[in-house]
C-alpha positions as CSV (number, residue, x, y, z in Angstrom):
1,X,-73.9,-48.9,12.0
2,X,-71.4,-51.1,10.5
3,X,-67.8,-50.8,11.0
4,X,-67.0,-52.0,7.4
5,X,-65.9,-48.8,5.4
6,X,-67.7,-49.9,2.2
7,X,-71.0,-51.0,4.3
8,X,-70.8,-47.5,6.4
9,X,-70.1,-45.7,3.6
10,X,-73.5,-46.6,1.6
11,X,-75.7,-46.4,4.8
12,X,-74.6,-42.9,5.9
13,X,-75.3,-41.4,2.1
14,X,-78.5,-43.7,2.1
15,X,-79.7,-41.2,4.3
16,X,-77.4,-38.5,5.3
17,X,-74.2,-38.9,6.7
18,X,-75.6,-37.8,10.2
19,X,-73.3,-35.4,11.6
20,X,-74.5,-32.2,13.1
21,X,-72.7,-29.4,11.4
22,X,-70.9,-28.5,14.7
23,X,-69.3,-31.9,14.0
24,X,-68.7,-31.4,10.5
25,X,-66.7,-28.3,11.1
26,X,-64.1,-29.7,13.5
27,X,-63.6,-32.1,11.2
28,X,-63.1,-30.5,8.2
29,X,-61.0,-28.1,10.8
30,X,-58.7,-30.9,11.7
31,X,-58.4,-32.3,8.5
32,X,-57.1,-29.0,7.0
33,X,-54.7,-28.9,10.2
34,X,-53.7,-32.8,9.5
35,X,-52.6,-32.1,5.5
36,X,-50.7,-29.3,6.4
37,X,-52.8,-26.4,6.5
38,X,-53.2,-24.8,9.9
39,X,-51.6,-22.4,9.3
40,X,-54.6,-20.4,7.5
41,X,-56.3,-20.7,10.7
42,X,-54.5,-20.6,13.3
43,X,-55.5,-16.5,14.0
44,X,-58.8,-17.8,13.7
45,X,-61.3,-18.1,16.7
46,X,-61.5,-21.7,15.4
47,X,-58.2,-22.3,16.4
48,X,-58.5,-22.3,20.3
49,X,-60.8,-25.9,19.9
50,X,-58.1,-27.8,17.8
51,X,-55.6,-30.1,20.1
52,X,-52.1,-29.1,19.1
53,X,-50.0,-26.5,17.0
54,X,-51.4,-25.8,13.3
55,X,-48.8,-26.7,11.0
56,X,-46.9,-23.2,9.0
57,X,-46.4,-25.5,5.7
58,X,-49.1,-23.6,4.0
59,X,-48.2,-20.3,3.1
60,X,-44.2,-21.2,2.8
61,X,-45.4,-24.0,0.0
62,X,-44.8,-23.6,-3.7
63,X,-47.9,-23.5,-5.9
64,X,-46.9,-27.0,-7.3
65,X,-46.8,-28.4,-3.5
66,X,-49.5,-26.8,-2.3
67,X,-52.0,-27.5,-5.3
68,X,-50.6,-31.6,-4.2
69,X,-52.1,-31.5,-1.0
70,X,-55.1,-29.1,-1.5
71,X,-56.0,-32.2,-4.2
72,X,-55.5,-34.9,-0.9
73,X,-57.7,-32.6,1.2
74,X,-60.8,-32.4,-0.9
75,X,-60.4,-36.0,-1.4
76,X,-59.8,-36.7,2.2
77,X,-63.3,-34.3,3.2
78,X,-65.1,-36.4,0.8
79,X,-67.8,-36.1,-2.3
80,X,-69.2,-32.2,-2.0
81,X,-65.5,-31.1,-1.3
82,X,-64.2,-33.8,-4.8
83,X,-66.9,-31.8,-6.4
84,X,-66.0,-28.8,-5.6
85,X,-62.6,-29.2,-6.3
86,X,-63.6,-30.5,-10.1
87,X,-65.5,-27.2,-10.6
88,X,-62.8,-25.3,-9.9
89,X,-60.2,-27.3,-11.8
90,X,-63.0,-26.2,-14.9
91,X,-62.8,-22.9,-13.7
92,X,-60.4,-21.4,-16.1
93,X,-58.6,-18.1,-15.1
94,X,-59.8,-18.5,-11.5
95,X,-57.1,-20.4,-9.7
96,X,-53.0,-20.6,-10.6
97,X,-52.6,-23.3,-13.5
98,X,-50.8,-25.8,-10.8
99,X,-54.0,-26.0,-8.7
100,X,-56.1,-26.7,-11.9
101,X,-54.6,-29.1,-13.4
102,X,-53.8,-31.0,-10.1
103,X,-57.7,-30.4,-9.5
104,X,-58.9,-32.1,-12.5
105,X,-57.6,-35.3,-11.5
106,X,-60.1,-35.6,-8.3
107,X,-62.9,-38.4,-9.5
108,X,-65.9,-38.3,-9.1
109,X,-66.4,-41.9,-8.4
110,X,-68.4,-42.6,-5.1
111,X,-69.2,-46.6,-3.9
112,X,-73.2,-47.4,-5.4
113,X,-75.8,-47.5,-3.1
114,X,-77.4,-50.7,-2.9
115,X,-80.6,-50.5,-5.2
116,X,-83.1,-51.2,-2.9
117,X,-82.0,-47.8,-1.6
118,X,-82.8,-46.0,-5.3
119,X,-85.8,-47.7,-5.4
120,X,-87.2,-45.4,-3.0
121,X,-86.2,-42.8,-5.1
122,X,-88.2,-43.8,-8.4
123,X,-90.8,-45.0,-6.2
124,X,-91.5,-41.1,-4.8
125,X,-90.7,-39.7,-8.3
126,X,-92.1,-42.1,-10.8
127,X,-95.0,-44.1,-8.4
128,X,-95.4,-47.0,-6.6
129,X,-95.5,-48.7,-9.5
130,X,-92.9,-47.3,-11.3
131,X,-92.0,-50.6,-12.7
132,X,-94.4,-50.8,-15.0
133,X,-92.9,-48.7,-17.2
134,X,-89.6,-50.2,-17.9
135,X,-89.0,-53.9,-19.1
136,X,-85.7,-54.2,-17.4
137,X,-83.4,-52.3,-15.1
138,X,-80.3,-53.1,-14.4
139,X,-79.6,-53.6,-10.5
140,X,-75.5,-53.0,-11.0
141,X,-74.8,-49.0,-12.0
142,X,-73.1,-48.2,-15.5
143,X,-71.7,-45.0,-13.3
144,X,-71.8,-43.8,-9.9
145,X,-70.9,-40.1,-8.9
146,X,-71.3,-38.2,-5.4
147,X,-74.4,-37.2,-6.6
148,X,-76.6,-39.6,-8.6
149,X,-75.4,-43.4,-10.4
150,X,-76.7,-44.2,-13.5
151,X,-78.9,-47.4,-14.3
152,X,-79.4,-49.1,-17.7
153,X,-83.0,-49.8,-18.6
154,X,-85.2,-50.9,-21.2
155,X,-88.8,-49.4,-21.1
156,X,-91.8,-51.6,-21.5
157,X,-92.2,-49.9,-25.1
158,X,-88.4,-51.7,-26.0
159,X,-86.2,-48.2,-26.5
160,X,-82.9,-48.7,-24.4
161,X,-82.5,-46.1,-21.4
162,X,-79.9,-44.8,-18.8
163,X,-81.8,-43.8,-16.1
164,X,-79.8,-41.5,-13.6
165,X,-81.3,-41.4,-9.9
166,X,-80.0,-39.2,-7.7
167,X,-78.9,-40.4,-3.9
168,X,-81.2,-39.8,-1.0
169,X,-79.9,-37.6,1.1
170,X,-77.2,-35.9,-1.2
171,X,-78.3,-32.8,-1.4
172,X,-78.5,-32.3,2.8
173,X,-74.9,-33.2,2.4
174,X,-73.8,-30.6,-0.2
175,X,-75.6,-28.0,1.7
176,X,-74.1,-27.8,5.0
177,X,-71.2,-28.4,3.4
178,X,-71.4,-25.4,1.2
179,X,-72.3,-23.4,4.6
180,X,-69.2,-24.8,6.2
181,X,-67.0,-23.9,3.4
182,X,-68.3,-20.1,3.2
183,X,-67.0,-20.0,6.9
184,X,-64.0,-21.0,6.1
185,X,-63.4,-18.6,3.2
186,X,-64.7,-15.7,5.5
187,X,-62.9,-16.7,8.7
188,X,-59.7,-18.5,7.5
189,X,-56.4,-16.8,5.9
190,X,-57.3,-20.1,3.5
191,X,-57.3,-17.0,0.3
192,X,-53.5,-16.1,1.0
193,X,-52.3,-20.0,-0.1
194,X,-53.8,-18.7,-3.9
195,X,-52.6,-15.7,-3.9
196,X,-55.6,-13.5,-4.3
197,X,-58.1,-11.7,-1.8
198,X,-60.6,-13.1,0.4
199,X,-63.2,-11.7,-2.0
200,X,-61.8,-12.6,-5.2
201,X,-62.2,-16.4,-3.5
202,X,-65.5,-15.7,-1.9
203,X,-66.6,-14.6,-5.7
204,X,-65.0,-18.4,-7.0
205,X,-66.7,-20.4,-4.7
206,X,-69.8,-18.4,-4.8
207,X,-70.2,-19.5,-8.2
208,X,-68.6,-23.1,-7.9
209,X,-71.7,-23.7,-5.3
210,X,-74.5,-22.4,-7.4
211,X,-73.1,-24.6,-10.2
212,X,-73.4,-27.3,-8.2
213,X,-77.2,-26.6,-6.6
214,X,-78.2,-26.6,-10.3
215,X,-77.4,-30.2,-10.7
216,X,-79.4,-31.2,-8.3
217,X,-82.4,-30.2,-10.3
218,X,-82.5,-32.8,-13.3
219,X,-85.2,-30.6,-14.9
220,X,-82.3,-28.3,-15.6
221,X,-80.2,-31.2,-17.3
222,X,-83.1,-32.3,-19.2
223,X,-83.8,-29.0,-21.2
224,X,-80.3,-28.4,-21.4
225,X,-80.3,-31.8,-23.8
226,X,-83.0,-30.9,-25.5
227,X,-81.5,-27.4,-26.9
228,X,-78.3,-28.9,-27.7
229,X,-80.2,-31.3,-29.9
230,X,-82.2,-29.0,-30.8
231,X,-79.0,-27.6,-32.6
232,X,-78.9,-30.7,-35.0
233,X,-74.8,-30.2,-35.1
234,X,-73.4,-32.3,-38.0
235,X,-71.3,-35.3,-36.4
236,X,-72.6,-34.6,-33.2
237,X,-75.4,-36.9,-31.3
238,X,-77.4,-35.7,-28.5
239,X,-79.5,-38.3,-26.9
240,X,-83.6,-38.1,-26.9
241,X,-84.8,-37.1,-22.8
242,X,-88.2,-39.3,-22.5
243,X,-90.1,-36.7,-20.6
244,X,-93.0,-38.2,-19.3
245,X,-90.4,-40.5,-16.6
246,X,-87.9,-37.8,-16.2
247,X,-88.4,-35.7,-13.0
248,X,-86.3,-33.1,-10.7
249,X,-84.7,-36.2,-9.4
250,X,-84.8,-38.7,-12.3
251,X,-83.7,-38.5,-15.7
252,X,-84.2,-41.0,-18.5
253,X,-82.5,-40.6,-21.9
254,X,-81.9,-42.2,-24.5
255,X,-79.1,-44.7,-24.3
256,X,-75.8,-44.2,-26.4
257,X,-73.6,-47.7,-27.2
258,X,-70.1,-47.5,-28.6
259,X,-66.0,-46.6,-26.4
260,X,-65.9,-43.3,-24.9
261,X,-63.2,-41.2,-25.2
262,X,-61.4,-42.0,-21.9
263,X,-61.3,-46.0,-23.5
264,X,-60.0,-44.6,-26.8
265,X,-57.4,-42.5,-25.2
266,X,-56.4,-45.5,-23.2
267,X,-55.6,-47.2,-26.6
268,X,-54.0,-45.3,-28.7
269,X,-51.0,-47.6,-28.3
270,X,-53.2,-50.5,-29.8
271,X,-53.5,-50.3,-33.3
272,X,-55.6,-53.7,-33.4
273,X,-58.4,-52.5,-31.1
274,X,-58.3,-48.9,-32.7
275,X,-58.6,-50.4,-36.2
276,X,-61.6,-53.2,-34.7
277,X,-63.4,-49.9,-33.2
278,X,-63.1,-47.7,-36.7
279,X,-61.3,-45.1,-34.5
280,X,-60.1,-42.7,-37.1
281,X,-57.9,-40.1,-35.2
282,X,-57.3,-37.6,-37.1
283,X,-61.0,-37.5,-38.3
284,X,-61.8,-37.8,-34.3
285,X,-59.7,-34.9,-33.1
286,X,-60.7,-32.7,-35.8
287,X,-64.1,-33.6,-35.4
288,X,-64.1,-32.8,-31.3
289,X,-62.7,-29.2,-32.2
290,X,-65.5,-28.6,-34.8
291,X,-68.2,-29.4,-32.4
292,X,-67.1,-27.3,-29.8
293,X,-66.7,-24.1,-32.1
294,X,-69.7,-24.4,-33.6
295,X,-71.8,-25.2,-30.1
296,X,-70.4,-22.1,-28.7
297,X,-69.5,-19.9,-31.4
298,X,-72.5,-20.1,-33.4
299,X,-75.5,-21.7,-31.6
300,X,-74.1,-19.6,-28.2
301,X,-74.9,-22.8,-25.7
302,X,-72.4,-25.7,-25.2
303,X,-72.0,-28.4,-22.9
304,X,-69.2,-27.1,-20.4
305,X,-67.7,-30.4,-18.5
306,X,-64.9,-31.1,-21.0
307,X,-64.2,-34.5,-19.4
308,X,-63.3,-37.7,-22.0
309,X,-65.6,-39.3,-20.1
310,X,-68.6,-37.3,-21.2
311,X,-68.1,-38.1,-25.2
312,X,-68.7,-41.4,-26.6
313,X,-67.7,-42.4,-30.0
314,X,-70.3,-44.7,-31.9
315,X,-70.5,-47.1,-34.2
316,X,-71.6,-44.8,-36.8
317,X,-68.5,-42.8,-36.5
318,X,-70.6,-39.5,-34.9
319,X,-69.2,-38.3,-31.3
320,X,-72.2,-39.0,-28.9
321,X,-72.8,-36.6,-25.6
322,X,-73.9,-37.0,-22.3
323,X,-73.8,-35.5,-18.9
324,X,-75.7,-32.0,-19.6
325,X,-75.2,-30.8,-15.6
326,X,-72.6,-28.2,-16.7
327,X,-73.2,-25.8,-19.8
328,X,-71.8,-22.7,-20.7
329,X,-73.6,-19.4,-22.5
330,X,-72.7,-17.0,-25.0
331,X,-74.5,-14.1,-25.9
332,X,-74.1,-12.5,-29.6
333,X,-71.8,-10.2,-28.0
334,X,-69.7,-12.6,-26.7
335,X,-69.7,-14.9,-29.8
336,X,-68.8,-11.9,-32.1
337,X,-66.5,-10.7,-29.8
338,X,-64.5,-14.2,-29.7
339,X,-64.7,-14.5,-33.5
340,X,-62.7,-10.9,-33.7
341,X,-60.3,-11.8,-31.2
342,X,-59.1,-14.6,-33.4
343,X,-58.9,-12.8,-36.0
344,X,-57.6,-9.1,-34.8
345,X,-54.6,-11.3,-33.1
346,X,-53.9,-13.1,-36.1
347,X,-53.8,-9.8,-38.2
348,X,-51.8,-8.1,-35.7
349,X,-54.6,-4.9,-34.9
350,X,-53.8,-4.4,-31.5
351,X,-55.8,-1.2,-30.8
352,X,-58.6,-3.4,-32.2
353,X,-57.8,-5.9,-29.8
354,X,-57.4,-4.1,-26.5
355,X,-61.3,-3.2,-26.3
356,X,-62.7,-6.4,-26.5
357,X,-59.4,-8.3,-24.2
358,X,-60.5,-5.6,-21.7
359,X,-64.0,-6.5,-21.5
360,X,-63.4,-10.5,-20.4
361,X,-60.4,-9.7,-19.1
362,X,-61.7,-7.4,-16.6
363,X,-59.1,-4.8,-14.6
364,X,-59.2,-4.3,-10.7
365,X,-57.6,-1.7,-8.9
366,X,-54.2,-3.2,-9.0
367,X,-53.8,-3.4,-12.3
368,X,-51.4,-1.7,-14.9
369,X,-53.0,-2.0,-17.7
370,X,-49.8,-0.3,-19.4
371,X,-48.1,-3.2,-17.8
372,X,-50.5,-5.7,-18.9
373,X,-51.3,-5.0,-22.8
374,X,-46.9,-5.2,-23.0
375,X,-47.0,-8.8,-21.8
376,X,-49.9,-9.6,-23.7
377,X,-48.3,-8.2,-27.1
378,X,-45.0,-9.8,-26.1
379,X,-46.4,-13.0,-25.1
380,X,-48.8,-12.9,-28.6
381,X,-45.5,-11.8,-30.4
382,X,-43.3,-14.8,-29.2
383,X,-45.9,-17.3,-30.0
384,X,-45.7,-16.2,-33.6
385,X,-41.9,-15.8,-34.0
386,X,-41.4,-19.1,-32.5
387,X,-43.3,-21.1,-35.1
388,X,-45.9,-22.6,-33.7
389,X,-48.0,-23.0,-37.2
390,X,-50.7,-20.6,-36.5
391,X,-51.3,-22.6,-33.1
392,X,-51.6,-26.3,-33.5
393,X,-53.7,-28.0,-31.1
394,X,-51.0,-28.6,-28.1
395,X,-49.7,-25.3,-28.9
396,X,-53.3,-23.6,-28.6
397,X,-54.1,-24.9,-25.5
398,X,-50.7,-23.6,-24.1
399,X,-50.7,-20.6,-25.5
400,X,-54.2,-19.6,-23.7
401,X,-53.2,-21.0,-20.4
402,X,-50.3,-18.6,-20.4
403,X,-52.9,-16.1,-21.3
404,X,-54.8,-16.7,-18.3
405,X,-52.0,-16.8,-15.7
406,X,-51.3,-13.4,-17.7
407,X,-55.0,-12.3,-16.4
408,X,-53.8,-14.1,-13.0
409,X,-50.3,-11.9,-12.4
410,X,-52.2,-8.8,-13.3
411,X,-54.7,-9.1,-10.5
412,X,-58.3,-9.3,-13.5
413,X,-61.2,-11.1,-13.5
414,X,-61.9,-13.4,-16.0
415,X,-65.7,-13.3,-17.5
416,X,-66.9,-16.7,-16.0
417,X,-68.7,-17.2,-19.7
418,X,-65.3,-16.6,-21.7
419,X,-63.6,-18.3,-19.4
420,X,-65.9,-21.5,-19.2
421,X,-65.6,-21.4,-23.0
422,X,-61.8,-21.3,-23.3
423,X,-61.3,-24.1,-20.7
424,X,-63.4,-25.9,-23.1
425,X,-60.9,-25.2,-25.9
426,X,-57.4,-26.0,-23.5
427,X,-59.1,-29.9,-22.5
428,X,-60.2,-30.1,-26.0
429,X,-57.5,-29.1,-27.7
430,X,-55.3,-31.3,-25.5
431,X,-57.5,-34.3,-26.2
432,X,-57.6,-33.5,-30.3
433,X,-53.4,-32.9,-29.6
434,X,-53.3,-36.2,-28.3
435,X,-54.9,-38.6,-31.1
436,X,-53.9,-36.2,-33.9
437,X,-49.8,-35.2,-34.6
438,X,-50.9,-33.4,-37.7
439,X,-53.9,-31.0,-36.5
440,X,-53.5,-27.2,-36.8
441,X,-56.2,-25.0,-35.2
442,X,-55.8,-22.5,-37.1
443,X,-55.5,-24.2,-40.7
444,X,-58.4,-26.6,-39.8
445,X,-61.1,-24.4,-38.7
446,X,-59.7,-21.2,-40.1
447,X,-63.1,-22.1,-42.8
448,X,-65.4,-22.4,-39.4
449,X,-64.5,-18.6,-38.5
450,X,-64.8,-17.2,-42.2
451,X,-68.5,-18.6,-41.9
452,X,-68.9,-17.3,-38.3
453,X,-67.9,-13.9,-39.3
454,X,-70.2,-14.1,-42.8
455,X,-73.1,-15.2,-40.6
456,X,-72.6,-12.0,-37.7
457,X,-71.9,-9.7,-40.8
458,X,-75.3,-10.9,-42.3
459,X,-76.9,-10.7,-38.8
460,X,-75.6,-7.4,-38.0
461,X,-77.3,-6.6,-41.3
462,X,-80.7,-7.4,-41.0
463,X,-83.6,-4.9,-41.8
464,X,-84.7,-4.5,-38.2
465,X,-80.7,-2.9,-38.0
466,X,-81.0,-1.0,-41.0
467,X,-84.3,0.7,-40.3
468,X,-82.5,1.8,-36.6
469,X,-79.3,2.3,-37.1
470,X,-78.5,3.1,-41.4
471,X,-77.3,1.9,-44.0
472,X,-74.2,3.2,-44.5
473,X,-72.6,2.6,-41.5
474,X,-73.9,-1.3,-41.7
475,X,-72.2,-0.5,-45.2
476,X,-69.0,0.3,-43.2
477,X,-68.4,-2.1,-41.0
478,X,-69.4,-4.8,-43.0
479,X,-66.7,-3.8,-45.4
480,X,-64.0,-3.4,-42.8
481,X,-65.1,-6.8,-41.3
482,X,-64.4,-8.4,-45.2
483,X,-61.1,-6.4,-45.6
484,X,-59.9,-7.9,-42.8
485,X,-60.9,-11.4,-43.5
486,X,-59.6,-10.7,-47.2
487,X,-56.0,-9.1,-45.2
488,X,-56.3,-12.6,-43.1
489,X,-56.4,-14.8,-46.2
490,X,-53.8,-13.0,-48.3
491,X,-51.4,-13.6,-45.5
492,X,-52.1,-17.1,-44.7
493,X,-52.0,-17.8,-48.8
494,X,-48.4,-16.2,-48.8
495,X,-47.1,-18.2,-45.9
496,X,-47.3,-15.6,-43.5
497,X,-49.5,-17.6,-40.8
498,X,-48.1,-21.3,-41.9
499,X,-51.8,-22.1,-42.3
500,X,-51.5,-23.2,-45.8
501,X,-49.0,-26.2,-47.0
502,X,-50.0,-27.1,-50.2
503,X,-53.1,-26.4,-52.5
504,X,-55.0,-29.5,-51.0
505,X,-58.7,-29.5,-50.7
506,X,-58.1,-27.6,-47.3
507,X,-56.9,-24.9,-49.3
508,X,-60.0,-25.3,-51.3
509,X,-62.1,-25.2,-48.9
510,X,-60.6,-21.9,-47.4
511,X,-61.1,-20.3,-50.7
512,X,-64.6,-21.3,-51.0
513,X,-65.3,-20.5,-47.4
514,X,-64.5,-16.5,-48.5
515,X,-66.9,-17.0,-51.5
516,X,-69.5,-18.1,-49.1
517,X,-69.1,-15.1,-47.1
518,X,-69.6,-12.8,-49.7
519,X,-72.7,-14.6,-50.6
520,X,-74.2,-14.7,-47.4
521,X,-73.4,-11.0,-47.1
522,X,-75.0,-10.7,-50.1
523,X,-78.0,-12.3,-50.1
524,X,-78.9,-10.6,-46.7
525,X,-78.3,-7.6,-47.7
526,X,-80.7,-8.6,-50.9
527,X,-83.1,-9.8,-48.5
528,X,-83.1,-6.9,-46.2
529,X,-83.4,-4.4,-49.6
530,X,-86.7,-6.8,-50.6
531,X,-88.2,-7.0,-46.7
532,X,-88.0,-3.3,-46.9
533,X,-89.9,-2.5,-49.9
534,X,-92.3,-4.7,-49.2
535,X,-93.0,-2.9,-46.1
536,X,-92.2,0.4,-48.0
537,X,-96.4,1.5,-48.4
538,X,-96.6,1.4,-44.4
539,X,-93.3,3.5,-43.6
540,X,-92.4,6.6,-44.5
541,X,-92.6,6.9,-48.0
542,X,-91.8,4.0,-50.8
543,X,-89.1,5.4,-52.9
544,X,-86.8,6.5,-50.0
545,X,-86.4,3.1,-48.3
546,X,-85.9,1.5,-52.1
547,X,-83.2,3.7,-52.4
548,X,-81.9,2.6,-49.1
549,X,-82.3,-1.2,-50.5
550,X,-80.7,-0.1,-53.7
551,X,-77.9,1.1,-52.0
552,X,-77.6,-1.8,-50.1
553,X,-77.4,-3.6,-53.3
554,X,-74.7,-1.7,-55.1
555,X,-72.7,-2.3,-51.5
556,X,-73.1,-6.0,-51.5
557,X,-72.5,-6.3,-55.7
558,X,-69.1,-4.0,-55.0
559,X,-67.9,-6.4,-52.1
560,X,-68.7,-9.8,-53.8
561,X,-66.9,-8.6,-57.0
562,X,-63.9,-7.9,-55.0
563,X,-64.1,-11.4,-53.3
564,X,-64.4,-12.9,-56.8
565,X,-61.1,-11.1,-58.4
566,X,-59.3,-12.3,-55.3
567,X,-59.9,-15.7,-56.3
568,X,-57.7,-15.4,-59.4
């Protein structure tokens, strides 16, 4: 084997790196004892093989320190471990905010193999003569991660192509390394340095790992592009997956020109390149908020790796995607439930709020939840007394990481779903913070949740609904659902939420987003009245369910009359 880093480097992940996991685990052992940490196992049977004293920095350290050289030791143990570390750092509500955000700078960047070594690969996935069906391929990577680089192509029919191929050999890596790591959760004090119990930490890394195995699976990746295109999200482009060349270990999409985020980031300081590249900020960050609401909070499935990286801005001005490795799902539940949490804060209704809080926020034995719902309303309260503007984008993503290490200090569990959502909204809201000084969360997309809540209403409203569960408690809470929107409004029209500044077509387009709520209540309910009757001959008798429709009717008539005389 060579002795040149770089040279060794590709051979050993050519093929595996070729240690026994005996070997492995000493020296991921003595690594740990080398940065510091020996402490966490030095009452461990392990212990007796290491030459010398374990270090006692560990458990002494402040989060701050410790998160520093947790972040050298996953890059010192190399790719699975940098992996690893990244899922975590996404893992919102799992881990102190100091280990996160130290976390999310670990890279994913890992020396190319040489391609004579990928060629393999597309030769057992695609054929023998798997060149046939591209034009040109690109022998230098556009990307290369610790599990697959990326190759531009062109295919033999002329559409341009990134063609990702995953390394040979990867996969035996990440797997005894995942076996080594569950040792050393169950054997080593390594829990105590984050404060929480060995199983709280086995749970973490439990589902950090099968994250991971799924993206070793491109199949996975490839139908996870397919829905989000599927979506046809205004703004938003989703590249075409070509099928008939993509395989568990190959993936070919479409491929998307134009400056990804990272490079716009980079030059916000250079109004010349920015005005060459038709970057529009404050179009941008707004634009980066909207697609993430709407993703989760109304089609339920988003792309969950909320790196700059990941989003490219094209020439057209839309915001492309790529890397689908890492989504997030919402059921109806979920997205209803994050809709009302918005809005109960915003209106005050704690008693409202504390049911659905409790459900993502989930209570263990050693928590006071008397204790915890004072903080919450305390921390909620001082948020709103100090100005903030109804959360503006910097101020958002603050705001819900001191909700989490609320979660955190009470010893709960954070839903993984919520919480892969709401790390989504933190990076996002940091980025749209960054290229805009004038966005507001609340102000901007205050017209997104009024059609959310219109669209569950109607859903929650449909005739299967009606026939099960009756009319006039549909009738109910669809009118405490609009009084509270209507409450929402009147407050932020009077100043009380600093949503609105002026009447500018913002304001407008408030107003008309609670006209189109009442309309969409009331055409469903129109529709369900009609579906009804039409059925009426095959239920139970056709002038009791019109009556039911009627009433429907009269309900929806009353509630869009109101919304009406509220525009005045």
């Amino acid at each position: 084997m060579s002795t040149d880093p770089a040279v060794r480097d590709r051979e050993l992940w050519s093929t595996g790196d070729g240690k026994s996991r005996a070997a492995r685990t000493v020296e991921i052992l003595l690594t740990l004892s080398r940065f510091g940490f020996g402490e966490l196992i030095e009452r461990s049977w392990w212990a007796r093989w290491l030459p010398g004293r374990p270090t006692d920095e560990a458990e002494s350290d402040s989060h701050e320190a410790g998160a520093v050289r947790l972040r050298r030791l996953f890059e010192a143990l190399g790719p699975s471990f940098v992996k690893i570390g990244q899922l975590l750092a996404l893992h919102a509500g799992a881990l102190p905010l100091a280990y996160r955000e130290e976390l999310s700078q670990l890279l994913d960047s890992t020396l190319p193999l040489p391609f004579t070594v990928m060629e393999a690969v597309l030769a057992g996935e695609l054929g023998e003569d798997w060149r046939r069906f591209f034009d040109q391929l690109d022998v230098e990577p556009l990307a290369s991660a610790s599990i697959g680089q990326v190759h531009k192509g062109i295919l033999e029919s002329g559409e341009a192509v990134a063609v990702k191929v995953q390394r040979p050999g990867a996969q035996r890596i990440f797997e005894r390394d995942f076996d080594i790591l569950g040792d050393i959760v169950r054997y080593t004090r390594m829990h105590t340095l984050l404060r929480m119990t060995r199983q709280q930490l086995a749970a973490i890394i439990d589902e950090v790992i099968a994250f991971t195995r799924s993206e070793f699976d491109y199949c996975h990746e490839a139908e996870a592009a397919r829905r989000l295109r599927a979506m046809d999200i205004e703004g938003m482009y989703v590249p075409v997956v070509y099928d008939e060349f993509s395989t568990r270990r190959v993936l070919v999409t479409e491929y998307i020109g134009g400056s990804t985020l990272n490079d716009v980031l980079n030059r916000l300081d250079d109004p010349d390149w920015l005005s060459e590249h038709r970057v529009d900020r404050e179009r941008l960050a707004r634009q980066i908020m909207r697609n993430q609401l709407i993703q989760a909070l109304h089609c339920g499935f988003f792309q969950a790796d909320p790196h700059p990286a990941n989003l490219i801005l094209m020439e057209d001005g839309r915001l492309g995607y790529v890397d689908f490795g890492i989504v997030g799902e919402l059921d109806g539940q979920t997205r209803r439930d994050i809709v009302d949490m918005a809005l109960y804060e915003m209106l005050d209704d704690y008693e409202a709020l504390w049911p659905i809080i409790l459900r993502y926020g989930q209570p263990t034995t050693k928590t006071d939840l008397s204790a915890f719902k004072s903080d919450f309303k305390a921390l909620s309260t001082r948020y709103k007394q100090e100005g903030i503007k109804a959360f503006a984008a910097r101020s958002l993503g603050i705001y819900i990481e001191e909700q989490l290490r609320l979660y955190h200090r009470h010893h709960m569990r954070v839903a993984t779903g919520w919480a892969t959502y709401m790390r989504g909204v933190i990076v996002y809201g940091n980025v749209a913070a960054l290229l805009s000084e004038t966005m507001n969360f609340m102000r901007d997309n205050l017209p997104i949740f009024w059609e959310l809540k219109a669209r569950q209403t109607a859903s929650e409203l449909s005739p299967e609904r009606i026939l099960t569960e009756g009319i006039i408690r549909q009738g109910y809470d669809m009118q405490r659902g609009l009084r509270a929107l209507a409450v929402l409004l009147r407050r932020a029209e009077e100043g009380e939420l600093s949503i609105l500044e002026d009447e500018s077509p913002r304001t407008e387009g408030l107003r008309n987003a609670r006209v189109r709520a009442a309309v969409w209540t009331a055409l469903t309910l129109l529709a369900a009245w009609l579906t009804v009757t039409l059925r009426a001959e095959s239920l139970v008798g056709w002038l009791d369910w019109w009556m039911v429709g009627a009433v429907g009717v009269v309900v929806c008539l009353w509630q869009l009359i109101g919304a009406l005389r509220r525009l005045r």
